[in-house]
C-alpha positions, 0 to 999 in steps of 0.5 A: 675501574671504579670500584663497587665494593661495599663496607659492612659497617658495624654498629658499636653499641655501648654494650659491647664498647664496655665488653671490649674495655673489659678484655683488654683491662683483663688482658693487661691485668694478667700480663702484667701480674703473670710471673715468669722464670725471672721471678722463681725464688732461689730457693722454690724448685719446681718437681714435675712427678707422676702420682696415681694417674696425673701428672703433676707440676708443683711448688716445692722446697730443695727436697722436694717437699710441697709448699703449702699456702701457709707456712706452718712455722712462721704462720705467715701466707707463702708468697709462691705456692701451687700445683697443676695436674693433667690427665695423659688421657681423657677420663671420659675416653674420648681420643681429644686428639692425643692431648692431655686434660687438665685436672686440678688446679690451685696456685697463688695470685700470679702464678698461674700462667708460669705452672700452665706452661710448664704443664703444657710444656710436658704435656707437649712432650709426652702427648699431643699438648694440653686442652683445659678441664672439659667441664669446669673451668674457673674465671680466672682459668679461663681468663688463662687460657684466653690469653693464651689464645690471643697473646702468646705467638709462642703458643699453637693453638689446634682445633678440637672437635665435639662429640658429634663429628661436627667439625670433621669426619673423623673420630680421633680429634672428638672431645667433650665440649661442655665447657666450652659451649657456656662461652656461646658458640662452642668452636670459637672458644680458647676453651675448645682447642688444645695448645703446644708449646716448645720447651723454654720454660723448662730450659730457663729453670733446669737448676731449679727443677726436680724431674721424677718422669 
Protein backbone atom coordinates (compact mmCIF):
# COMPACT_ATOMS: atom_id res chain seq x y z
CA UNK A 1 0.00 0.00 0.00
CA UNK A 2 1.74 3.05 -0.97
CA UNK A 3 1.52 5.44 1.85
CA UNK A 4 0.39 9.11 1.32
CA UNK A 5 1.17 10.63 4.56
CA UNK A 6 2.46 13.95 4.59
CA UNK A 7 5.28 15.58 6.70
CA UNK A 8 4.94 18.87 8.18
CA UNK A 9 8.29 20.06 8.14
CA UNK A 10 9.03 22.85 10.17
CA UNK A 11 11.51 25.59 9.74
CA UNK A 12 14.18 26.15 12.12
CA UNK A 13 14.76 29.69 12.36
CA UNK A 14 17.92 31.16 14.15
CA UNK A 15 15.70 32.54 16.59
CA UNK A 16 14.31 29.77 17.95
CA UNK A 17 17.77 27.62 17.56
CA UNK A 18 19.13 30.19 19.97
CA UNK A 19 15.54 29.94 22.30
CA UNK A 20 16.18 25.94 22.48
CA UNK A 21 20.19 26.33 23.40
CA UNK A 22 19.07 28.56 26.09
CA UNK A 23 16.71 26.03 27.84
CA UNK A 24 18.52 23.40 27.66
CA UNK A 25 21.72 25.68 29.07
CA UNK A 26 19.05 26.46 31.67
CA UNK A 27 18.10 23.18 32.13
CA UNK A 28 21.51 21.70 32.92
CA UNK A 29 22.26 24.84 34.61
CA UNK A 30 19.56 24.06 37.49
CA UNK A 31 20.62 20.37 37.61
CA UNK A 32 23.45 20.36 38.15
CA UNK A 33 23.76 23.45 41.12
CA UNK A 34 19.99 22.05 42.51
CA UNK A 35 21.46 20.59 45.82
CA UNK A 36 19.64 17.30 47.36
CA UNK A 37 19.35 15.25 50.86
CA UNK A 38 23.11 14.20 50.19
CA UNK A 39 24.23 17.76 50.47
CA UNK A 40 22.30 19.20 54.04
CA UNK A 41 25.15 19.82 56.52
CA UNK A 42 24.92 18.03 59.85
CA UNK A 43 24.47 20.35 61.27
CA UNK A 44 21.46 22.55 59.28
CA UNK A 45 17.90 20.86 60.26
CA UNK A 46 14.84 21.44 58.35
CA UNK A 47 11.66 22.85 60.90
CA UNK A 48 8.41 22.72 58.91
CA UNK A 49 5.91 24.92 61.47
CA UNK A 50 2.71 26.65 60.76
CA UNK A 51 2.92 30.64 61.39
CA UNK A 52 -0.42 33.02 61.15
CA UNK A 53 -1.61 31.24 58.02
CA UNK A 54 1.32 29.50 55.78
CA UNK A 55 3.06 27.12 56.34
CA UNK A 56 6.64 27.19 56.52
CA UNK A 57 9.65 25.19 55.70
CA UNK A 58 12.87 26.92 56.78
CA UNK A 59 16.70 26.39 57.43
CA UNK A 60 17.24 26.07 60.82
CA UNK A 61 20.01 25.23 63.38
CA UNK A 62 19.39 21.95 66.09
CA UNK A 63 17.22 24.25 68.12
CA UNK A 64 15.15 25.33 65.58
CA UNK A 65 16.45 28.68 65.20
CA UNK A 66 16.41 30.41 61.81
CA UNK A 67 19.66 30.54 59.62
CA UNK A 68 19.99 33.74 58.37
CA UNK A 69 22.14 34.83 55.24
CA UNK A 70 24.92 36.17 57.46
CA UNK A 71 26.20 34.82 60.24
CA UNK A 72 26.04 37.49 63.00
CA UNK A 73 29.29 36.27 64.84
CA UNK A 74 31.55 35.41 62.27
CA UNK A 75 30.17 38.31 59.62
CA UNK A 76 30.48 35.77 57.01
CA UNK A 77 27.80 34.69 54.19
CA UNK A 78 25.96 31.51 55.44
CA UNK A 79 26.45 28.86 52.50
CA UNK A 80 22.66 27.35 53.51
CA UNK A 81 19.98 29.44 54.41
CA UNK A 82 16.24 29.99 53.34
CA UNK A 83 12.62 29.29 53.81
CA UNK A 84 9.46 28.58 51.43
CA UNK A 85 5.88 29.47 52.37
CA UNK A 86 2.41 28.27 51.17
CA UNK A 87 -0.88 29.12 51.41
CA UNK A 88 -3.28 25.90 52.34
CA UNK A 89 -5.74 27.99 50.66
CA UNK A 90 -6.09 30.52 47.88
CA UNK A 91 -6.05 34.13 49.36
CA UNK A 92 -7.98 34.99 46.54
CA UNK A 93 -10.65 32.17 47.38
CA UNK A 94 -10.68 30.46 44.25
CA UNK A 95 -11.03 26.54 44.81
CA UNK A 96 -7.61 25.91 42.39
CA UNK A 97 -8.48 22.47 42.96
CA UNK A 98 -7.52 21.97 46.64
CA UNK A 99 -4.07 22.94 46.07
CA UNK A 100 -1.96 25.06 48.17
CA UNK A 101 -0.18 28.35 46.86
CA UNK A 102 3.10 29.47 47.31
CA UNK A 103 3.85 32.55 48.97
CA UNK A 104 7.14 33.65 50.11
CA UNK A 105 10.20 32.45 48.72
CA UNK A 106 14.04 33.45 49.84
CA UNK A 107 16.71 30.53 49.76
CA UNK A 108 20.60 30.68 48.94
CA UNK A 109 21.84 29.66 45.38
CA UNK A 110 21.12 25.96 45.09
CA UNK A 111 18.78 25.35 47.30
CA UNK A 112 15.91 26.14 46.23
CA UNK A 113 14.48 23.06 44.39
CA UNK A 114 15.42 21.12 47.78
CA UNK A 115 12.89 23.43 49.84
CA UNK A 116 10.13 23.20 46.98
CA UNK A 117 10.12 19.69 47.35
CA UNK A 118 9.69 19.62 50.61
CA UNK A 119 7.01 22.13 50.42
CA UNK A 120 5.17 20.11 47.87
CA UNK A 121 5.82 17.07 49.75
CA UNK A 122 3.69 18.82 52.53
CA UNK A 123 1.44 20.44 50.68
CA UNK A 124 0.55 16.94 48.87
CA UNK A 125 0.04 15.46 52.26
CA UNK A 126 -2.20 18.33 53.81
CA UNK A 127 -4.10 19.68 50.52
CA UNK A 128 -4.27 18.64 47.16
CA UNK A 129 -0.40 19.74 46.10
CA UNK A 130 1.27 22.91 45.52
CA UNK A 131 0.88 25.37 42.25
CA UNK A 132 3.12 28.67 42.39
CA UNK A 133 2.36 32.38 43.36
CA UNK A 134 -0.49 33.43 40.96
CA UNK A 135 0.82 36.55 40.04
CA UNK A 136 4.58 37.00 40.67
CA UNK A 137 6.93 34.57 40.01
CA UNK A 138 10.61 35.24 39.92
CA UNK A 139 13.04 33.97 37.03
CA UNK A 140 14.61 31.66 38.67
CA UNK A 141 11.14 30.37 40.44
CA UNK A 142 10.01 29.80 37.20
CA UNK A 143 12.89 28.35 35.89
CA UNK A 144 11.99 25.75 39.00
CA UNK A 145 9.13 25.11 38.10
CA UNK A 146 9.80 24.45 34.34
CA UNK A 147 12.06 21.68 35.36
CA UNK A 148 9.58 20.42 37.32
CA UNK A 149 7.37 20.33 34.32
CA UNK A 150 9.90 18.74 31.98
CA UNK A 151 12.55 16.84 34.23
CA UNK A 152 11.13 15.16 37.10
CA UNK A 153 9.29 11.77 36.34
CA UNK A 154 8.81 11.96 40.13
CA UNK A 155 6.56 14.72 40.05
CA UNK A 156 2.70 14.69 38.63
CA UNK A 157 1.82 17.22 37.05
CA UNK A 158 -2.35 18.48 36.97
CA UNK A 159 -3.90 20.92 34.90
CA UNK A 160 -5.85 23.83 36.47
CA UNK A 161 -8.34 26.11 35.17
CA UNK A 162 -8.84 29.85 34.79
CA UNK A 163 -11.04 32.06 35.98
CA UNK A 164 -13.67 31.78 33.31
CA UNK A 165 -14.17 27.81 33.13
CA UNK A 166 -12.29 27.93 29.98
CA UNK A 167 -11.14 24.58 30.38
CA UNK A 168 -13.86 22.76 32.08
CA UNK A 169 -17.38 23.00 33.03
CA UNK A 170 -16.76 22.92 36.70
CA UNK A 171 -15.86 25.25 39.30
CA UNK A 172 -13.49 23.48 41.85
CA UNK A 173 -10.49 23.44 39.59
CA UNK A 174 -10.64 27.51 38.81
CA UNK A 175 -7.60 29.21 39.57
CA UNK A 176 -6.20 32.83 39.07
CA UNK A 177 -4.03 32.36 35.94
CA UNK A 178 -2.37 36.05 35.77
CA UNK A 179 0.84 34.84 36.13
CA UNK A 180 0.68 32.29 33.84
CA UNK A 181 -0.58 34.16 30.96
CA UNK A 182 2.85 36.37 30.81
CA UNK A 183 4.33 33.12 29.37
CA UNK A 184 1.80 33.09 26.15
CA UNK A 185 -0.62 30.69 25.87
CA UNK A 186 -1.51 30.53 29.51
CA UNK A 187 -2.80 26.60 29.78
CA UNK A 188 0.74 25.34 28.26
CA UNK A 189 2.43 27.03 31.18
CA UNK A 190 4.46 24.88 34.10
CA UNK A 191 3.03 27.89 35.90
CA UNK A 192 -0.76 27.06 35.14
CA UNK A 193 -0.63 23.54 36.73
CA UNK A 194 -0.46 22.07 40.38
CA UNK A 195 2.17 19.45 41.08
CA UNK A 196 2.12 16.18 43.57
CA UNK A 197 4.80 14.48 45.03
CA UNK A 198 5.60 11.41 47.18
CA UNK A 199 7.24 11.60 50.27
CA UNK A 200 11.08 10.60 49.86
CA UNK A 201 12.53 14.07 50.46
CA UNK A 202 11.36 13.97 53.89
CA UNK A 203 11.81 9.97 54.56
CA UNK A 204 15.73 10.93 53.32
CA UNK A 205 16.02 13.75 56.37
CA UNK A 206 13.72 12.51 58.88
CA UNK A 207 16.75 12.95 61.55
CA UNK A 208 17.39 16.14 60.66
CA UNK A 209 14.07 17.21 60.36
CA UNK A 210 11.94 19.63 63.17
CA UNK A 211 7.94 18.69 62.43
CA UNK A 212 5.87 21.36 64.49
CA UNK A 213 2.29 20.40 62.38
Amino acid sequence: MKCTCRTTKVKLTEAILKQMIVEEMNSDLLQEVAKGPQDLPEDVYVRVFEWLNRIIVMFTDKDGSQIFPVNADTDEDNPVYGDVSFYEEDPDERPCDGSSIIAVTEVADGWGPFLYDIAMEVATMRTNGLTSDRFVVSDEAADVWDFYSENRPDVKMHQLDNEYNDLTPQEDDNCGQSRARKDGDWEKSPLSKRYTKKMTVLDQIRNQLIWEL
